[in-house]
C-alpha positions in Angstrom: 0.0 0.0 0.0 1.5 3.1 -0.8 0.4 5.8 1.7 0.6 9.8 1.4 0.7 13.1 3.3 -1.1 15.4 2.0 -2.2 19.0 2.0 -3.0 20.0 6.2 -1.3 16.5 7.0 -4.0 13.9 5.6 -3.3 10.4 5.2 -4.4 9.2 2.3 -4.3 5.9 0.0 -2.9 6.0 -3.5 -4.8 4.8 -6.0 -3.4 5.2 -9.5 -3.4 9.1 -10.3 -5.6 9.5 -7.1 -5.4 10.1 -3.1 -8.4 8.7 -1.4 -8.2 10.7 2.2 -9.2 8.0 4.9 -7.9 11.1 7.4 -11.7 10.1 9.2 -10.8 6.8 10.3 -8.3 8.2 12.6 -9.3 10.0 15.9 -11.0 13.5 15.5 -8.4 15.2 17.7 -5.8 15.1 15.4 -8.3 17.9 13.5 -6.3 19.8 15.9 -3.1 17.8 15.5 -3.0 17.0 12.3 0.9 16.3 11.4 0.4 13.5 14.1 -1.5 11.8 12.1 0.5 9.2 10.1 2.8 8.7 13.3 -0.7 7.8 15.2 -1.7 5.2 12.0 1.6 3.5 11.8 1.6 2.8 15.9 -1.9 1.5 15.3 -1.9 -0.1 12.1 -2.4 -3.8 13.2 -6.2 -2.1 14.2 -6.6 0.2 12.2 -5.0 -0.9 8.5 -8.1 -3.2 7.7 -10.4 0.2 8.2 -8.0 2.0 5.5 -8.3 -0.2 3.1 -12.3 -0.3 3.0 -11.8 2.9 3.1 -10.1 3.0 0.1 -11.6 0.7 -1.6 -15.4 3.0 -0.8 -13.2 6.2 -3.1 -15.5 8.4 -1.2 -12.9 11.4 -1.1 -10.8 10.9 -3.9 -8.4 13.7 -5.4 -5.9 13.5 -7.8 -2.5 13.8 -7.2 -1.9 16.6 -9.0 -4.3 18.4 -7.5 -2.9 18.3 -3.9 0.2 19.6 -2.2 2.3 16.4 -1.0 4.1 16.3 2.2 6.2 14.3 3.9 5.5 10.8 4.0 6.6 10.8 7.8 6.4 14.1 8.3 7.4 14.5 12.5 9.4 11.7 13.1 10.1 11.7 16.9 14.0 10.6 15.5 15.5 11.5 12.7 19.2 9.4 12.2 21.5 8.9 9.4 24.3 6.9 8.7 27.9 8.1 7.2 29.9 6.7 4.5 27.5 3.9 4.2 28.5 2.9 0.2 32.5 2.1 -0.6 32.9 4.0 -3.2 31.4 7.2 -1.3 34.3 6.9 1.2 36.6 7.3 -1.4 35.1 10.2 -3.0 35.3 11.5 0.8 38.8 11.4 0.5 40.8 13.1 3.3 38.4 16.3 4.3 35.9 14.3 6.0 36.0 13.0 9.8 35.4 9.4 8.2 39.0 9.2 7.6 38.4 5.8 5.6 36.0 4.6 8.7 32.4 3.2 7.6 29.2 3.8 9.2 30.0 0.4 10.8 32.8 1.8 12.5 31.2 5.7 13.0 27.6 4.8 14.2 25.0 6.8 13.5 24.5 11.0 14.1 21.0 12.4 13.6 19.4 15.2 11.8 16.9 17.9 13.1 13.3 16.6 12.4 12.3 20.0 11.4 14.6 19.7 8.5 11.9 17.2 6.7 9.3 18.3 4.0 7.5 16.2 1.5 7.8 15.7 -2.6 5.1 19.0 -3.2 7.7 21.3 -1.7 10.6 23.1 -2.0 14.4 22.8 -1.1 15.3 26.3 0.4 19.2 27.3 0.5 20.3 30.2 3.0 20.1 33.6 1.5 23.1 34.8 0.0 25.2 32.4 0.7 28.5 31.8 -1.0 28.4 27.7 0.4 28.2 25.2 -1.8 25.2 22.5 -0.9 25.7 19.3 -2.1 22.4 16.4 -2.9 22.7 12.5 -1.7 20.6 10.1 -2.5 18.9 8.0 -0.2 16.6 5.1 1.1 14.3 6.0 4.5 13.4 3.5 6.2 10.5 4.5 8.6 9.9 2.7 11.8 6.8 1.0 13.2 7.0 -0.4 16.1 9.0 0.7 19.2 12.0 -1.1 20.1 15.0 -1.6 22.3 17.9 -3.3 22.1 16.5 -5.6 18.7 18.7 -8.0 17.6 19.8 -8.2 13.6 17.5 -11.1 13.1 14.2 -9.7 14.6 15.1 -5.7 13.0 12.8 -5.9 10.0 9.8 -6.7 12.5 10.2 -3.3 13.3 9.9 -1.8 9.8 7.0 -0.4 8.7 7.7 0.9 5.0 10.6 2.9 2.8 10.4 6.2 1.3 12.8 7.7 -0.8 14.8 10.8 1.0 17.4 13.4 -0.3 19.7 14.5 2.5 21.3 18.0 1.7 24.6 19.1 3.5 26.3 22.0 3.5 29.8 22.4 2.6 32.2 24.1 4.8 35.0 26.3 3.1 37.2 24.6 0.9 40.1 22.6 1.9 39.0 22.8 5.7 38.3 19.3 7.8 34.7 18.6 8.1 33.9 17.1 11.1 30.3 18.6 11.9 27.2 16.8 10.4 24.2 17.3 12.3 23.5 21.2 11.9 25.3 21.5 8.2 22.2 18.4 7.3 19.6 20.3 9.6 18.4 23.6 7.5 14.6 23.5 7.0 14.1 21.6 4.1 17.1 19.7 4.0 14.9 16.5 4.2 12.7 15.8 1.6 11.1 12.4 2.4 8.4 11.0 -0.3 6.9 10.9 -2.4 5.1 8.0 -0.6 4.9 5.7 2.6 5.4 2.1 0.7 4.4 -0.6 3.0 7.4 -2.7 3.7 5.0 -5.9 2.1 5.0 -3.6 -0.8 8.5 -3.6 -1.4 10.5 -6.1 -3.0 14.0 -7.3 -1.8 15.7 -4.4 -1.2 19.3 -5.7 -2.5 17.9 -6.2 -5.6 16.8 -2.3 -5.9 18.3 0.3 -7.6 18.7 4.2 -6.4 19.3 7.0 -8.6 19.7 10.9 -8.7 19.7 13.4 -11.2 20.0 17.2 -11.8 18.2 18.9 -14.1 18.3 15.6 -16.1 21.8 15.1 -15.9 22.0 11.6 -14.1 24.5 12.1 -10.7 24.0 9.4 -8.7 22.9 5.4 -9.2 23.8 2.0 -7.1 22.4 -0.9 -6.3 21.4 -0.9 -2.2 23.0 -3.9 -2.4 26.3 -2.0 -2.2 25.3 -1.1 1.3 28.0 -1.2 4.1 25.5 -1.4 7.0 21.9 -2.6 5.8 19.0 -2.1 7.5 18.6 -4.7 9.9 21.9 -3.9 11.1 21.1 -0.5 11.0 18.3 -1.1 13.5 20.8 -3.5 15.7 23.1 -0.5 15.9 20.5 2.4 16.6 18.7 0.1 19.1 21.3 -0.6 21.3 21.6 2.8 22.0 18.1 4.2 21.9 14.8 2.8 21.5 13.0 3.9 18.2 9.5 5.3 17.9 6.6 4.9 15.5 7.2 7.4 12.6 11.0 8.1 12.9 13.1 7.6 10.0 16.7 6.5 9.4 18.2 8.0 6.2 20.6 5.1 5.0 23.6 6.6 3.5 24.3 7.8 -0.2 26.5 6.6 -2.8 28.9 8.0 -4.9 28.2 10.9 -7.1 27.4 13.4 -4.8 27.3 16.8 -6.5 26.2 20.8 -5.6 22.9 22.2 -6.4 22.1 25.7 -6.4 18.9 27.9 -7.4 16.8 27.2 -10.1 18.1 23.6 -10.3 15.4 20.9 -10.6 16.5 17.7 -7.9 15.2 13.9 -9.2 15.2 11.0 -6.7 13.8 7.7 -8.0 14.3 4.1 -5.6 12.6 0.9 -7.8 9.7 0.0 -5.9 9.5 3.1 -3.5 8.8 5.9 -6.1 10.6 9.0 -7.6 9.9 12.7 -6.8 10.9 15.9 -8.3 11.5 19.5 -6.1 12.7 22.6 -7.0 15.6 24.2 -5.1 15.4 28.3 -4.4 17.2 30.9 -2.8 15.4 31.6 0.7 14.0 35.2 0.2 15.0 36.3 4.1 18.2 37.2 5.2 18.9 35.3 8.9 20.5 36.9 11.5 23.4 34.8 10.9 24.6 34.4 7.4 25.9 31.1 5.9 
């Protein structure tokens, strides 16, 4: 089942060129929560699933796609983590300005991204005003969580998996030459996390080492690998977060890119496409504002 976010945060279920909203099956309170919403379904979707799919199958309040503003497909996740130098041939294009220093996510762990950083597939990517950075695209599989967990060993992980989403994680470059070390707030501008264009169930889903990601620019292809070049997958991915911190319904762990990673700017048009989880296109613009501080 593929799932969206749509418009003021409704779920819906998509049905060829449509979005049937089956936002009523959840609890009227999120009227006045509404980005809650999906995290809410997820948590309660071994009750609750069979009641979205008759209410898909009624098309009652169908819309088409087009016609609605997409967000994203987990749109507050309570975590938000990411895992570094995750494909072999990334590390290398790291090279020596990077605080991997040759050292997987296996060996690095995991660091995590602000949550308010995520948007869906009907917005925009928004650089800092002015600024002379450069801001570089990955390409990436997000793999959403949904069931809480602690401590969950390799073998049990993909119990805890509730679907995959494609995500582009945007980092800002620091000036040329110097030693990168600092992740988190360089990947944490709003809109550095577009997640979407869909929630794919994980049933949904084929094998995922037999799936292909790619990126492209404007056209230009950038980025393509099979996610069976993946240093840590995702049940080890799980393993690792887990034995740290539980996980929650909702969050989201951005598995790594691969090589090709490659600046944007304004007025470029970013393409993510993962087989079986879907592609999306956004625009990337200038923000309008000056901040306080410049970047």
């Amino acid at each position: 089942m593929k799932l969206a976010v749509f418009n003021d945060y409704r779920v819906g279920v998509v049905v060829g060129d449509e979005v049937v909203d089956v936002s009523a099956v959840l609890p009227e309170l999120f009227e006045r929560w509404p980005i809650q919403r999906i995290n809410w379904l997820i948590e309660h979707w071994d009750e609750l699933g069979p009641q979205v799919r008759a209410a898909a199958e009624d098309h009652a309040q169908a819309h088409r796609v087009a016609d609605v503003t997409l967000r994203a497909a987990s749109p507050a996740p309570r975590q938000l983590f990411a895992l570094p130098a995750n494909f072999h041939k990334h590390l290398t294009e790291l090279g020596t300005r990077s605080v991997s220093k040759g050292r997987t996510a296996r060996e690095q762990g995991f660091f995590l991204k602000s949550a308010g950083s995520v948007i869906g597939a009907g917005e925009e990517i928004v650089l800092p005003h002015g600024s002379a950075r450069r801001f570089d695209h990955e390409c990436e599989l997000a793999v959403v969580i949904g069931k809480s967990g602690r401590d969950v060993p390799r073998a049990d992980a993909m119990d805890l998996v509730f679907g995959f989403s494609t995500l582009i994680d945007l980092t800002m470059r620091i000036e040329p030459g110097e030693f990168e070390e600092e992740r988190s707030m360089r990947k944490s501008f709003e809109s550095f996390t577009p997640v979407g264009p869909y929630l794919v169930t994980a049933a949904e889903v084929g094998p995922l080492e037999g799936l292909v990601s790619r990126l492209s620019v404007n056209g230009e292809l950038r980025q393509r690998a099979p996610l069976r070049d993946l240093i840590v997958d995702v049940p080890e991915a799980i393993e690792l977060i887990t034995s740290v911190v539980p996980v929650f319904p909702g969050d989201v762990i951005a598995m790594g890119t691969p090589q090709g990673v490659g600046p944007v700017g304004p007025g470029d048009s970013v393409t993510i496409g993962i087989d079986d989880v879907g592609q999306m296109t956004l625009p990337v613009r200038a923000r309008a504002a000056a901040s306080p501080r410049p970047y």
